[in-house]
N, C-alpha and C positions, 0 to 999 in steps of 0.2 A: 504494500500500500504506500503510494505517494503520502509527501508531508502533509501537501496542501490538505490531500482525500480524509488524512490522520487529524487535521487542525477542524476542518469542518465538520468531521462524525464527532468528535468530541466538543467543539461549541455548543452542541445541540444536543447532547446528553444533560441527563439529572441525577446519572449515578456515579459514582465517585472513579475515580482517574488512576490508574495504575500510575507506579512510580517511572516505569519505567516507559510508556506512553509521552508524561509529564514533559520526563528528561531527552527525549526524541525532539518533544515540541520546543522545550525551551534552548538547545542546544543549535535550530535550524534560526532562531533569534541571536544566536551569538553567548547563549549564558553555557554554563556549565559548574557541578557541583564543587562547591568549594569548601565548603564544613556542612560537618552535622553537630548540631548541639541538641540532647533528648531526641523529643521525636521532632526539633524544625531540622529542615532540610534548607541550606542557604546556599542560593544560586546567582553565581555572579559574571557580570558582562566584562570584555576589555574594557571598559570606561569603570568601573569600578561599582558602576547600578549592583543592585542586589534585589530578588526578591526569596520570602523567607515564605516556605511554605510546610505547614505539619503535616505530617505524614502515621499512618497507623495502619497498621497492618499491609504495607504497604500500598497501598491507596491514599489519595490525595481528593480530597471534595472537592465537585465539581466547580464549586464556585470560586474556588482560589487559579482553577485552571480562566475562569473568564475574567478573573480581575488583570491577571495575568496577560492574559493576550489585547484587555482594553488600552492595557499600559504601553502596549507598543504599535500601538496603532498612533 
C-alpha cells in the first residue's frame, strides 16, 4: 500500500493507529522516533519540531494521528 492510500484509510478511521502505521506516516513527513519516555512516544523533524504521542498496547488513538497530520498541512 502507497503512503498516500496509508494516510487516507487512516484519516478516516475511529479506531486506534498501530504504532507502526503511525511511524510509516510520520517518517514520509520527515519525523522519526527519537525517545521514548513511559508510554509517550516523541517524534522529531530535522528542524527540531516534535510531536509527542502515547502509545498503549501498541496502538496510538486515532485522534493524535489527525492532530498530527493537521499540523502539517
Amino acid at each position: 500500500m502507497k503512503i498516500e492510500e496509508l494516510i487516507r484509510k487512516l484519516k478516516h478511521s475511529k479506531s486506534p493507529v498501530s504504532l507502526s502505521n503511525f511511524s510509516k506516516v510520520a517518517k514520509y513527513f520527515g519525523y522519526s522516533l527519537d525517545y521514548v519516555q513511559g508510554s509517550h512516544y516523541v517524534f522529531r523533524n530535522w528542524t527540531g519540531r516534535k510531536f509527542i504521542a502515547p502509545v498503549h498496547q501498541n496502538r496510538i488513538k486515532a485522534i493524535y494521528l489527525k492532530i498530527f497530520l493537521k499540523e502539517q498541512e
